[in-house]
ZAKE-368110 format. One record per atom (N, C-alpha, C): residue in one letter; atom name; x, z, y. Coordinates in steps of 0.001 Angstrom, whole numbers, m for minus. Each point is the difference from the previous one (the first is absolute). Example, Ala and Ser with C-alpha at 12.3 -4.5 7.8 and 13.67 -1.06 7.14 Angstrom:
REM residues 2
  res  atom       c1       c3       c2
    A     N    13190     7800    m5690
    A    CA     m890        0     1190
    A     C      900        0     1200
    S     N     m350     m720     1050
    S    CA      820       60     1190
    S     C     m770      730     1090
END
This chain:
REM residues 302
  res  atom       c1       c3       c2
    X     N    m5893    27109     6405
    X    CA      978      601      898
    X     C     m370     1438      277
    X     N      711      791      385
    X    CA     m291     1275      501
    X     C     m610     m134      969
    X     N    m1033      752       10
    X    CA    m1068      107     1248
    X     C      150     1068     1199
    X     N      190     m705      807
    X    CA      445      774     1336
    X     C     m731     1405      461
    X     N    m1358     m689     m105
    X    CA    m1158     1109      495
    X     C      m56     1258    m1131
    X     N      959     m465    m1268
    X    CA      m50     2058     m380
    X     C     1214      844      975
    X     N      510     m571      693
    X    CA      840      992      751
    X     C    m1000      704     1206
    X     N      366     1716     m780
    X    CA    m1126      266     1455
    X     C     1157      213     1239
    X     N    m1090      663      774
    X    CA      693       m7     1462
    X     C      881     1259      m74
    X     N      m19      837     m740
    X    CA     1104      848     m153
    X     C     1103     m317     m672
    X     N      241     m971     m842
    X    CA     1300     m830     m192
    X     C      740     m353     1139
    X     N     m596     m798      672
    X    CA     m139    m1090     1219
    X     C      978     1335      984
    X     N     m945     1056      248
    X    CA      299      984      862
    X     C     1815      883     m549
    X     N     m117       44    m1423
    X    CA     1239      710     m554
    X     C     1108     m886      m13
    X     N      m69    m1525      418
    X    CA      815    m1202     m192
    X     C      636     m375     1433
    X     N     m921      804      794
    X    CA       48     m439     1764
    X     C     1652      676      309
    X     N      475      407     m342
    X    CA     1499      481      405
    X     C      763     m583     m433
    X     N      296    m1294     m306
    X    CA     1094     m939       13
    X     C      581     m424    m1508
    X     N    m1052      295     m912
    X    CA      809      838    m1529
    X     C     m206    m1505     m440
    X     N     m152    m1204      570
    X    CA      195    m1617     m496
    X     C     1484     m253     m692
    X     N      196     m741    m1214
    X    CA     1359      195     m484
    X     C      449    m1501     m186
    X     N     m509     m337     1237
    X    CA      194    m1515     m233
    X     C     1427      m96      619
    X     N      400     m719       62
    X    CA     2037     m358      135
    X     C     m691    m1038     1371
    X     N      770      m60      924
    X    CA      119     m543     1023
    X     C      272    m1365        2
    X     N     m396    m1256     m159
    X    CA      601    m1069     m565
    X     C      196     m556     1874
    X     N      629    m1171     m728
    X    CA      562     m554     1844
    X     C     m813     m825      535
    X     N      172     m586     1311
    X    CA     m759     m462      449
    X     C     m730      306     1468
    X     N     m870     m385      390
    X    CA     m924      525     1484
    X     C      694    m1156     1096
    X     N     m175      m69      948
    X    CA       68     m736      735
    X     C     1334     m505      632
    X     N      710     1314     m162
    X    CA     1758      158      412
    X     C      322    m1024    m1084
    X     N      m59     m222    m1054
    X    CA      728     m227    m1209
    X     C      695      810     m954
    X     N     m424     1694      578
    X    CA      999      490     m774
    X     C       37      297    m1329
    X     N     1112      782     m761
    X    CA     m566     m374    m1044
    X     C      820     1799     m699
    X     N      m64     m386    m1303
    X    CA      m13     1821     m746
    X     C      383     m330    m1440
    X     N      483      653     m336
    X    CA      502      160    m1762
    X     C    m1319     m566     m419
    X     N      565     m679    m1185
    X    CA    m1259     m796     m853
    X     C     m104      823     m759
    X     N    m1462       89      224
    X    CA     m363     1060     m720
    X     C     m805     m509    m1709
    X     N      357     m953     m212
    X    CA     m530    m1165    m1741
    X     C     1565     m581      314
    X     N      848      914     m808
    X    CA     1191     m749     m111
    X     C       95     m809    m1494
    X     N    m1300       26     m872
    X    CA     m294     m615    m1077
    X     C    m1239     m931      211
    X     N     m253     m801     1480
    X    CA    m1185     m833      326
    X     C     1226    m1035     m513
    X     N     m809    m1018     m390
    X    CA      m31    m1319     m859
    X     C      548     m997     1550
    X     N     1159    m1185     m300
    X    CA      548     m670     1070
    X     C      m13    m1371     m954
    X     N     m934    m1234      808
    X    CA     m436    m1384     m129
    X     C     1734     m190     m623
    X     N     m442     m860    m1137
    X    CA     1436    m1272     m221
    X     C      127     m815      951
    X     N      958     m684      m13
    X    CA      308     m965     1241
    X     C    m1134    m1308     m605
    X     N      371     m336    m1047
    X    CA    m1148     m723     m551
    X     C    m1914      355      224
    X     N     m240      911      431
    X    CA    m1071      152       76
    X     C     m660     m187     1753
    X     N      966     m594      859
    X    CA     m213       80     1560
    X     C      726    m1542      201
    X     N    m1231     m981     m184
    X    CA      112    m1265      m45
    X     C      691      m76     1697
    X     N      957    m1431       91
    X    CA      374     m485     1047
    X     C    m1144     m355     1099
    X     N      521      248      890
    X    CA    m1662     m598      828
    X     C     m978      987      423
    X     N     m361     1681    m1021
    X    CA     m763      364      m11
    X     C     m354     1103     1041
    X     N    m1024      679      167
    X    CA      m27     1111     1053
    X     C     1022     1083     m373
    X     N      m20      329    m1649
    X    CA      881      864     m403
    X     C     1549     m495      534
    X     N      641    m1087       75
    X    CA     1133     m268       47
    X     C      100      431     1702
    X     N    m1206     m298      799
    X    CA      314      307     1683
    X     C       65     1366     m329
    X     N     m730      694     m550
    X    CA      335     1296      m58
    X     C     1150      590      122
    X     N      123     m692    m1119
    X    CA     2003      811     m819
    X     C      867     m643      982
    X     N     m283     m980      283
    X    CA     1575     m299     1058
    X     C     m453      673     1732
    X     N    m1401      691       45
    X    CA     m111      659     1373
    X     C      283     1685     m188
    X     N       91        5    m1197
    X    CA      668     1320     m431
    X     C    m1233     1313       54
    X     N    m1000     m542      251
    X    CA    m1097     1423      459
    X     C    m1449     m866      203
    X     N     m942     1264    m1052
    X    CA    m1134     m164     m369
    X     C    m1115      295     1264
    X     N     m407    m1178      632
    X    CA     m866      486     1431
    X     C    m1613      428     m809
    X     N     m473     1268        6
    X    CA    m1323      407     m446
    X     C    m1020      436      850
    X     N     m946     m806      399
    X    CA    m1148      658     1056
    X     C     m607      806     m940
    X     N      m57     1202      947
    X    CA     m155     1544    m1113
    X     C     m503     1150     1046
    X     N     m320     1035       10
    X    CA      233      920      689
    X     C      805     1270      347
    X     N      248      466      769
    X    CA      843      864      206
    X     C     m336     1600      298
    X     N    m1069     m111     m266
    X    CA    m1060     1317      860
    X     C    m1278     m100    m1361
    X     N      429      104    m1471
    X    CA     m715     m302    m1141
    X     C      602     1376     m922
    X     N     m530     1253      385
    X    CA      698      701     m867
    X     C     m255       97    m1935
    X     N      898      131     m325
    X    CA      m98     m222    m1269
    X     C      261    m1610     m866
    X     N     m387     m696     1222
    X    CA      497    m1504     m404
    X     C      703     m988      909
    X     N     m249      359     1291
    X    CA     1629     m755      603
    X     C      m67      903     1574
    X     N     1003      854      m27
    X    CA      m88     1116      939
    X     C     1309     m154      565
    X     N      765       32     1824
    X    CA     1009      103     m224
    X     C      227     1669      183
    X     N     1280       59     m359
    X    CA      619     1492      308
    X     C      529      101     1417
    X     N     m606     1235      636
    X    CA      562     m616     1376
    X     C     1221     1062      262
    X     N      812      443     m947
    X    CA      972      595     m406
    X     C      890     m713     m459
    X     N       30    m1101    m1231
    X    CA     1423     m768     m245
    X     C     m530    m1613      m11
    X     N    m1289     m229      842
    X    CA     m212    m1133      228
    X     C     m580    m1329    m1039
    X     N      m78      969    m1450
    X    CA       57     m946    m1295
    X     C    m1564      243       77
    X     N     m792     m893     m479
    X    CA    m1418     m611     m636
    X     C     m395     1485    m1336
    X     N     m279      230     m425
    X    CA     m899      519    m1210
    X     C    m1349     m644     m632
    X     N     m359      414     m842
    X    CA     m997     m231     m896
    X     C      194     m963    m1331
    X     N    m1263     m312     m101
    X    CA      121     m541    m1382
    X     C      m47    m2064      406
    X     N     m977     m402      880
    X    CA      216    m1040      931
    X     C     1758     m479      267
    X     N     m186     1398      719
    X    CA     1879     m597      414
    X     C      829      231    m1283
    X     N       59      344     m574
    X    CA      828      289    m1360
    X     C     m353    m1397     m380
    X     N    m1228     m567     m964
    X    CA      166    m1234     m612
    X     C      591    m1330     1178
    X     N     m289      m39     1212
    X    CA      663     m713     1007
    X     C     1485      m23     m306
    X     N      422     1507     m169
    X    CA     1449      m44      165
    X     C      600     m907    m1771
    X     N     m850      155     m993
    X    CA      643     m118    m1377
    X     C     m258    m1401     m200
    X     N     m778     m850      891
    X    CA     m358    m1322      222
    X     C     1681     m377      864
    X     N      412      502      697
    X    CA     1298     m167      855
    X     C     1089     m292     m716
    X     N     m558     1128    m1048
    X    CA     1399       67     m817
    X     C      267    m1271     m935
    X     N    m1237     m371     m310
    X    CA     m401    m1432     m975
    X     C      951     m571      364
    X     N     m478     m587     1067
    X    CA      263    m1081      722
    X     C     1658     m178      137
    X     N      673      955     1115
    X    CA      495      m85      578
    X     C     1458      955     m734
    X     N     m141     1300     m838
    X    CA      938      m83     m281
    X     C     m233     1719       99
    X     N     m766      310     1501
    X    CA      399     1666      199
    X     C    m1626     m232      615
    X     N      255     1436      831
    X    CA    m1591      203       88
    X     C       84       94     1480
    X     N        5    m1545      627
    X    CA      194      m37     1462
    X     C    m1923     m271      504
    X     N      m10      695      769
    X    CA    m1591     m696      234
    X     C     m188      690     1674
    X     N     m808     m910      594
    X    CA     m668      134     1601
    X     C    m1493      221     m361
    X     N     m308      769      387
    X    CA    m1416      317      365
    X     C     m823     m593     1486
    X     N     m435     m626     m164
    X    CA     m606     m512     1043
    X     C    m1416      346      139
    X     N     m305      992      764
    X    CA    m1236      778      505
    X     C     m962     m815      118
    X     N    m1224      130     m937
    X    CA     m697    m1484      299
    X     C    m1859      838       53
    X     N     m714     m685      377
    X    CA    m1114      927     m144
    X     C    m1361    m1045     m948
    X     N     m857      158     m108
    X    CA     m857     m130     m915
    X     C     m701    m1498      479
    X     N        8     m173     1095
    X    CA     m576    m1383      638
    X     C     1215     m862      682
    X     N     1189      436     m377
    X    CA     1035     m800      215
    X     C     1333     m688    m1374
    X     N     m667      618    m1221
    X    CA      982     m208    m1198
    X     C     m152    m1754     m402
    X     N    m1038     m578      m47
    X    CA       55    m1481     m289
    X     C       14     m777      976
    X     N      508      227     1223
    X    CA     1343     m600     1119
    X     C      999      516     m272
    X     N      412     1186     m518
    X    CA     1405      293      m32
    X     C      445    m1032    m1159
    X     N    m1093     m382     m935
    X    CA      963     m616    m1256
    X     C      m52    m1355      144
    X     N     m787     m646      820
    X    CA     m616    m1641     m123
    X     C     1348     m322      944
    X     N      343      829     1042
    X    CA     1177     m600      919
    X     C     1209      822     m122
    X     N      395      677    m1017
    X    CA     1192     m417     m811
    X     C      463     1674      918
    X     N     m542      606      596
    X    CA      833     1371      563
    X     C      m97      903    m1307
    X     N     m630      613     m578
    X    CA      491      618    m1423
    X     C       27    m1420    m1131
    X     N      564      798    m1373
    X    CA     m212     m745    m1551
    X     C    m1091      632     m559
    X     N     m107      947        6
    X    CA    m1211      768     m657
    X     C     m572     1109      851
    X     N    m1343      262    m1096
    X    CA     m281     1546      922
    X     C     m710      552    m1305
    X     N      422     1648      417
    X    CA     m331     1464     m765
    X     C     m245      146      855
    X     N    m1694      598      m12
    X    CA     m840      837     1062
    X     C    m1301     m269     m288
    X     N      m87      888    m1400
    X    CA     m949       42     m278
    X     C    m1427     m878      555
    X     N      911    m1432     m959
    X    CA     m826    m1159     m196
    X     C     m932     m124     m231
    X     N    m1472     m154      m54
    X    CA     m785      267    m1143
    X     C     m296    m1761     m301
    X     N      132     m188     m876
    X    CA     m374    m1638     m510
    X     C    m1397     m130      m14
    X     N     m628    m1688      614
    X    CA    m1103     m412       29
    X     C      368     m944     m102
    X     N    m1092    m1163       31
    X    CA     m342    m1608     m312
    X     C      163      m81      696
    X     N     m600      645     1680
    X    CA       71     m819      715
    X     C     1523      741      909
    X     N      289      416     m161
    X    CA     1587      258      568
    X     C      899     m708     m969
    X     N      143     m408    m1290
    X    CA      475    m1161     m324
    X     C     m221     m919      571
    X     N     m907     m588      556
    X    CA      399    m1170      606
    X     C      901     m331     1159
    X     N      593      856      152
    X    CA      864      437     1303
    X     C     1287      215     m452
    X     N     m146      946     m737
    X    CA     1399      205     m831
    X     C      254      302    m1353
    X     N     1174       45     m590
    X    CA     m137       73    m1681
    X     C      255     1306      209
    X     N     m474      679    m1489
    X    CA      199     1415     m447
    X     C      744     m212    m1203
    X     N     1452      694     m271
    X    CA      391      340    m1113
    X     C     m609     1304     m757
    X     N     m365      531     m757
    X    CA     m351      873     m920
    X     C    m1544       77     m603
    X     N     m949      725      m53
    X    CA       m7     1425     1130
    X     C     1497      654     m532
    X     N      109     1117     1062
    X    CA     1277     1093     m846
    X     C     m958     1377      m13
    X     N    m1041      182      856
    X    CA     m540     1242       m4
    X     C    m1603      160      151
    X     N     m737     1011       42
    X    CA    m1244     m358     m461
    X     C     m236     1184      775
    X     N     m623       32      929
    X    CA    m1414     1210     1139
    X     C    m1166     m140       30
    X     N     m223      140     1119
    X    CA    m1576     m178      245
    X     C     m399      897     1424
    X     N    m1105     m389      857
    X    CA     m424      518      544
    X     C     m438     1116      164
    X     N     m193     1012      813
    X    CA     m129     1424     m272
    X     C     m436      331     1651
    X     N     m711      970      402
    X    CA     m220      544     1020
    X     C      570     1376      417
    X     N      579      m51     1420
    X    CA      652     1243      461
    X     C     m740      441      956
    X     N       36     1819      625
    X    CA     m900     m112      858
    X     C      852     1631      344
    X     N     m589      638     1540
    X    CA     1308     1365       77
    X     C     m438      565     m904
    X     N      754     1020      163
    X    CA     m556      919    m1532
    X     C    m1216      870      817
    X     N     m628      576     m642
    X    CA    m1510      349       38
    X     C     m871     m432      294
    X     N       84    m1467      117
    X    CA    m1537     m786       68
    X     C     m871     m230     m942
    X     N     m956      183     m191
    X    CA    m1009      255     m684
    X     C     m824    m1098      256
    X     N     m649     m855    m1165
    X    CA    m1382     m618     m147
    X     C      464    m1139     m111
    X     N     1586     m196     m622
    X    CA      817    m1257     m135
    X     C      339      367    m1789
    X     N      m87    m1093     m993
    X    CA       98       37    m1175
    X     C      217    m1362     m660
    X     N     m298     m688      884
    X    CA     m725    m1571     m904
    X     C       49     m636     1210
    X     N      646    m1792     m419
    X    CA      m13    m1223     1070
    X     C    m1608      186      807
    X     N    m1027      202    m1267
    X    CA    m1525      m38      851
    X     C     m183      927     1260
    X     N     1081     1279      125
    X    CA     m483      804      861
    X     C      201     m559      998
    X     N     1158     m742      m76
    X    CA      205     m394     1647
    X     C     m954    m1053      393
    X     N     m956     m358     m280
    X    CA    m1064     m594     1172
    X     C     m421      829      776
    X     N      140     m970      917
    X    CA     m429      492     1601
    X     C      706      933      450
    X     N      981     m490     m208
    X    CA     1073      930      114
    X     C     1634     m973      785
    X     N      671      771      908
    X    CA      970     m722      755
    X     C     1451      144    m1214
    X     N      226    m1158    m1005
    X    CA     1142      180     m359
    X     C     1073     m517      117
    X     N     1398      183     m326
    X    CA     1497     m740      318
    X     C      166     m431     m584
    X     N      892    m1146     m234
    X    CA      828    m1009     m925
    X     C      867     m469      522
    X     N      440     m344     m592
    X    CA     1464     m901      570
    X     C     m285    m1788      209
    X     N      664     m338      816
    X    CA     m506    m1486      350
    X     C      442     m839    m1391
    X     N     m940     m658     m200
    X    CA      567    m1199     m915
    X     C      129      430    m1287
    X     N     m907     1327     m372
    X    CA      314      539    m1622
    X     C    m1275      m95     m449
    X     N      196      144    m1250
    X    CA    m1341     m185    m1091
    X     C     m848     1029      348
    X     N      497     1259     1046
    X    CA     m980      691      m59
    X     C    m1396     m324     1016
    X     N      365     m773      829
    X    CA    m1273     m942      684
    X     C    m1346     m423     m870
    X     N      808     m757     m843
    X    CA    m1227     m511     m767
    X     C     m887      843    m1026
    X     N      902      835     m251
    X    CA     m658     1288    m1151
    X     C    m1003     1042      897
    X     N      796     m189     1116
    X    CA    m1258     1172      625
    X     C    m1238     m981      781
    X     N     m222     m903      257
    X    CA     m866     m891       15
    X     C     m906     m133     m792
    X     N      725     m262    m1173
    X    CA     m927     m681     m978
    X     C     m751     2111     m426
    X     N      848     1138       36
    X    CA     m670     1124     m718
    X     C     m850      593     1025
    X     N      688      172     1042
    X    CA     m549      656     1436
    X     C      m56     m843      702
    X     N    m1665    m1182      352
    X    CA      m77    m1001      864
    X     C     m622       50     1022
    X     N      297     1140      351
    X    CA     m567      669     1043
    X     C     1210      837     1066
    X     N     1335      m74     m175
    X    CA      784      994       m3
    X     C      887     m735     1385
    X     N      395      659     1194
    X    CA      957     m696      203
    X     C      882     m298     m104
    X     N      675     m875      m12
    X    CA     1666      100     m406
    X     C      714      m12     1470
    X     N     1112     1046     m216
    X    CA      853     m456     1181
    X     C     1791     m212     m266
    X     N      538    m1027       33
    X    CA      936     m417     m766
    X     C     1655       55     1201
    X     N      636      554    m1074
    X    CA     1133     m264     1003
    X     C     1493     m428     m812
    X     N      837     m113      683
    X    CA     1176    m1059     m897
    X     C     1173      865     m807
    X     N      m60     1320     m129
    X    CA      765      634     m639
    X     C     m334     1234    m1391
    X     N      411      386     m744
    X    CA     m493     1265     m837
    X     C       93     1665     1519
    X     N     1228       58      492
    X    CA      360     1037      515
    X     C    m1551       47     1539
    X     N      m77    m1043      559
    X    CA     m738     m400     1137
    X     C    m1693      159     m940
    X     N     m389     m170    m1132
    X    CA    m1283      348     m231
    X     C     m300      928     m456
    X     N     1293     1085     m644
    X    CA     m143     1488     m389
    X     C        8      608     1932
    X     N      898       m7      530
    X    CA     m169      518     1210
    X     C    m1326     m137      760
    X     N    m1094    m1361     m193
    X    CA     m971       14      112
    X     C     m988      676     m137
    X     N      189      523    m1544
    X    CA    m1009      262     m185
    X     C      444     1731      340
    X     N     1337      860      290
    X    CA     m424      928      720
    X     C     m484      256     1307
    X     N      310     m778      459
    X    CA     m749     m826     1150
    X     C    m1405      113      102
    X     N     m629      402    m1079
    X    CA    m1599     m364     m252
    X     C     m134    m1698      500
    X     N      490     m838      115
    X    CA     m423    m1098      172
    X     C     m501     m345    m1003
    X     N     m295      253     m749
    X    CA     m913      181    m1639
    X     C      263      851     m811
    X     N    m1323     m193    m1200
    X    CA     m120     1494     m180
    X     C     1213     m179    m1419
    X     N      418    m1111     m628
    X    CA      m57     m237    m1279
    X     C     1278    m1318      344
    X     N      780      291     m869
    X    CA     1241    m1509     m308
    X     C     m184     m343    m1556
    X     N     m409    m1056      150
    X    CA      383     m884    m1277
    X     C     1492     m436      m81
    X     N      435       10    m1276
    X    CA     1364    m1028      110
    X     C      153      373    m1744
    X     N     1004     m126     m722
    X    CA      915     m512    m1231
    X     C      262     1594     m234
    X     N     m734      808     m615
    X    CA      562     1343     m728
    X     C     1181       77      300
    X     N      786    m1027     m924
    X    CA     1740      562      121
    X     C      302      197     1435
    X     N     m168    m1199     1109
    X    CA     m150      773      879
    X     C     m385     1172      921
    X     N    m1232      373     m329
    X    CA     m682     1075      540
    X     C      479     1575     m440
    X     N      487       63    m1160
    X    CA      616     1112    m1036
    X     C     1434     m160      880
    X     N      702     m689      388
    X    CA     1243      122      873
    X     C       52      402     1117
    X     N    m1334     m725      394
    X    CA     m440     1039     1414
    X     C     m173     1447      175
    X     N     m597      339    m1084
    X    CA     m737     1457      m78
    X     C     1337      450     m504
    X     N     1649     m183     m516
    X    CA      977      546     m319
    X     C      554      586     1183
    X     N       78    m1069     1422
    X    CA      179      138     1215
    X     C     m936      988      325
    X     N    m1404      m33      270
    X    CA     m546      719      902
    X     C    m1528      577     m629
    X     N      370     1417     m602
    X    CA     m983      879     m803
    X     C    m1125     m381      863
    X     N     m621     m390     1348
    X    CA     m906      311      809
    X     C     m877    m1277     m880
    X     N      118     m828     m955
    X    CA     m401    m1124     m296
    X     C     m423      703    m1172
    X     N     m985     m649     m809
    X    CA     m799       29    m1474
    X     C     m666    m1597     m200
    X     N      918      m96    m1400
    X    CA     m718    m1216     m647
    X     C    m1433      382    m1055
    X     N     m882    m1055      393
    X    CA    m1303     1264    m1118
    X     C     m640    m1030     m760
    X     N     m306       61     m746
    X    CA     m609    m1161    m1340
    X     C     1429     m190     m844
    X     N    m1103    m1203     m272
    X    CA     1007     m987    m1093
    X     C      182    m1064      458
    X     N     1158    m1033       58
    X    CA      m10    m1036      101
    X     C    m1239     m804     m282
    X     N     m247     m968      718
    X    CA    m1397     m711     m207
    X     C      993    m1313       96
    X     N      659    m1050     m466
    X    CA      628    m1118       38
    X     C      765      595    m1007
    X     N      238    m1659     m315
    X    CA     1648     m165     m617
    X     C      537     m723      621
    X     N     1898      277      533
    X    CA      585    m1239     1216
    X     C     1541      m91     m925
    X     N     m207    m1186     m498
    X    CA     1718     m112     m174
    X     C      460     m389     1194
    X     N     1062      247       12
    X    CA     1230      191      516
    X     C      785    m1345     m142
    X     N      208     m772      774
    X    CA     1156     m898     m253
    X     C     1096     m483      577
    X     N     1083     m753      m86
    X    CA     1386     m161      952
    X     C     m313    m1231      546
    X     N     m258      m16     1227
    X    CA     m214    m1561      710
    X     C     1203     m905      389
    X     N     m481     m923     m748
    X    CA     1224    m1067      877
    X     C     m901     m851      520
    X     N      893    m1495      266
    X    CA     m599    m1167     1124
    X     C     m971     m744    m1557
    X     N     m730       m3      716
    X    CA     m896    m1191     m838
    X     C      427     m904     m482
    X     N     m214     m663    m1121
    X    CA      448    m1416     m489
    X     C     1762      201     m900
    X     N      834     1345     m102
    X    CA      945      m60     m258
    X     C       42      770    m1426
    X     N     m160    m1048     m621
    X    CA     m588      582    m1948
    X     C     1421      362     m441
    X     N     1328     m651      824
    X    CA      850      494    m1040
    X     C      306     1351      534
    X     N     m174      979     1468
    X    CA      513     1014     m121
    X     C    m1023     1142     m396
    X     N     m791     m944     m510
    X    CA    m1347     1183     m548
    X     C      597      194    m1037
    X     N      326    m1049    m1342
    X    CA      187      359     m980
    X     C     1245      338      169
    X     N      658     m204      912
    X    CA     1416     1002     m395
    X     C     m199     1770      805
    X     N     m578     m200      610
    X    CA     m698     1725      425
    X     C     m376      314    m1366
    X     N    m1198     m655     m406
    X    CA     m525      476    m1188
    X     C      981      698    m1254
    X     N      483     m764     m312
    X    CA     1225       m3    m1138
    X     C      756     1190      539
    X     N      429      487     1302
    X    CA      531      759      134
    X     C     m629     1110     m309
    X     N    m1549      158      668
    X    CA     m707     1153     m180
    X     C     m587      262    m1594
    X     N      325     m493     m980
    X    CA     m104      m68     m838
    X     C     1184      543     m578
    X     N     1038       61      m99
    X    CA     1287      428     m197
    X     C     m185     1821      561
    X     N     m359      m30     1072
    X    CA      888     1446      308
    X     C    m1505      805     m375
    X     N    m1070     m305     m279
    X    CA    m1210      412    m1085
    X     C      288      263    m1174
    X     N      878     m948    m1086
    X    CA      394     m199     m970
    X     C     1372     1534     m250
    X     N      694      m79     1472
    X    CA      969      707     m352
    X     C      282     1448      292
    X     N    m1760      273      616
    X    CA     m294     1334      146
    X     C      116      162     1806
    X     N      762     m897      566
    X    CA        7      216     1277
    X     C    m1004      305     1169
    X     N     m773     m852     m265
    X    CA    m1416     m241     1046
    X     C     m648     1891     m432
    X     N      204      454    m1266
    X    CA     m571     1071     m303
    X     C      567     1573      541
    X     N     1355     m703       36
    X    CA     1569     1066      495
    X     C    m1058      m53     2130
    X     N     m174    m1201      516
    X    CA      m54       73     1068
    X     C    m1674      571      595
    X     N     m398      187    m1032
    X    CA    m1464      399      448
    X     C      345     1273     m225
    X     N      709      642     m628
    X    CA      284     1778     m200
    X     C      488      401      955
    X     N      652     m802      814
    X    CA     1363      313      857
    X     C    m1266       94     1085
    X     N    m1037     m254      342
    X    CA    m1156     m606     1129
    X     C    m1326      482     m207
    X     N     m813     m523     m422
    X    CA    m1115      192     m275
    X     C      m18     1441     m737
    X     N      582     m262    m1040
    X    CA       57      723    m1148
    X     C      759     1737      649
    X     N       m2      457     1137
    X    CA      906     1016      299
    X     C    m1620      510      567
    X     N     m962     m685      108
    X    CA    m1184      886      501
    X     C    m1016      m52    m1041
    X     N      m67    m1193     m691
    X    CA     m952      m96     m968
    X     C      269      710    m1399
    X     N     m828      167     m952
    X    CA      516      847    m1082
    X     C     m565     m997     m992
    X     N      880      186    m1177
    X    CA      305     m747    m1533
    X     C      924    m1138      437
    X     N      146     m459    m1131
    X    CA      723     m790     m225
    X     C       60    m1423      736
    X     N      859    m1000      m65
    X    CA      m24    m1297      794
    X     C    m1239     m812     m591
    X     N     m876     m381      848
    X    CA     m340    m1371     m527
    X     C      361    m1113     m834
    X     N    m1363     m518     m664
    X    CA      422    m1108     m502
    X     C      103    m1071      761
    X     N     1154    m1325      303
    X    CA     m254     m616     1287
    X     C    m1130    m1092     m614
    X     N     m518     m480      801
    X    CA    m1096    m1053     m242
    X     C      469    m1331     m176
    X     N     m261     m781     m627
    X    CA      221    m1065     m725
    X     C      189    m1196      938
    X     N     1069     m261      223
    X    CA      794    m1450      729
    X     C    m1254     m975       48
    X     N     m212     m559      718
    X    CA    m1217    m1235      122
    X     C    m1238      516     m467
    X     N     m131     1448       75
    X    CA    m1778      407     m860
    X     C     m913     m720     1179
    X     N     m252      423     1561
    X    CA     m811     m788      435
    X     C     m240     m589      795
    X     N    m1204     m759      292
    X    CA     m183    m1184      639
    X     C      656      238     1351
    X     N     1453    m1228       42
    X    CA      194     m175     1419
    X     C     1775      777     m163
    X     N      103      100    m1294
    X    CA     1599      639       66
    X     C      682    m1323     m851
END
């Protein structure tokens, strides 16, 4: 995949004025919704949305409920101008809508990082985009369709801090994370000495850490590079030290809307789409070409 960490911070900084060319897809909490912007996304046969199934509650409730975020720039952001979702998150949300249902109706349901496998076990969203990262042991909770995308951990810190380079620096050292993410255990196991201080949002642990409530945020590159699009006062520094796929959560135990997620995300891969929606997103700060997407069921726990 294209690697995040060659974008320097003067990209980041020349990108900060709005120059994202992503299309507004619909959605956010209103319901509202916006010109489809994949008026060539791929729409399920009637044959392919068995009687009985979650897909069929779908299509006859007319709209795709996605615990997602809304405050995710670059991957599910709303506009607080025409009210529509952005990114690359909300984009495949919306082309999953279209599957299903016909058009690209979808609800975003604001969900946070220690609340996504209650939102899906008791039936308030169908899925979630928000930057999933798949594990064994979060499979056991819920299924993952894909991976669809591939990050990794990365450290942010304000800009001019010095004597930060590497997961090792931060021992003994006060750092942020987000509740309930892989980045807990990575800075444990590298910096076991370090504190962690964890809180339940991306926007609430960047504000932290200008805050000085630590010196250093861990979280998911793609995330952190979206941050620093928002707010030059931020620098991401290293290299990713992880690899985190990415995956679409549903309720546990429900194999047929995995493989029909799957099959879908396989299709709009196939048909250039998933690649059309990372340009429109990611791809408006990062430089070269789209990624290759990562391989449907590559690992343990998708």
């Amino acid at each position: 995949m294209t690697t995040l960490s060659a974008l320097s911070l003067a990209t980041v900084a020349a990108c900060s004025d709005g120059g994202s060319a992503a299309v507004p897809p619909g959605g956010g909490d209103a319901g509202a919704q916006a010109a489809d912007p994949y008026p060539n996304a791929p729409v399920a046969a009637a044959s392919d949305i068995p009687a009985g199934s979650v897909m069929e509650k779908i299509k006859k409730r007319g709209e795709l409920l996605v615990g997602g975020s809304l405050d995710a720039p670059l991957l599910s952001q709303q506009n607080p101008v025409t009210g529509q979702v952005e990114g690359f998150d909300a984009d495949l949300g919306k082309m999953l809508a279209k599957y299903i249902i016909g058009k690209p109706s979808v609800k975003i349901v604001n969900s946070a990082s220690e609340t996504r496998e209650a939102l899906l076990s008791n039936g308030t969203v169908d899925v979630v985009f928000q930057t999933y990262t798949i594990t064994p042991e979060r499979a056991e909770q819920v299924a993952f369709a894909g991976p669809y995308y591939v990050s990794g951990l990365a450290i942010a810190v304000k800009k001019g801090t010095t004597g930060i380079a590497k997961p090792e620096d931060l021992d003994g050292k006060t750092v942020i994370a987000g509740a309930n993410t892989p980045a807990i255990p990575a800075i444990k196991k590298l910096a076991p000495n370090a504190k962690i201080v964890t809180f339940g949002s991306d926007p609430e642990c960047v504000q932290a850490l200008k805050q000085d409530r630590g010196v250093a945020y861990v979280q998911d590159q793609s995330l952190l590079v979206a941050d620093g699009k928002s707010d030059p006062g931020l620098q991401v520094v290293g290299e990713p030290f992880t690899t985190d796929p990415y995956g679409i959560g549903l309720k546990h135990g429900d194999d047929q809307m995995k493989s029909f997620v799957n099959g879908w995300l396989k299709k709009i891969q196939d048909a250039g789409l998933w690649q059309e929606a990372w340009k429109r997103s990611i791809g408006t700060v990062v430089q070269g070409p789209a990624p290759t997407p990562p391989a449907i069921g590559s690992v343990p726990g998708s």
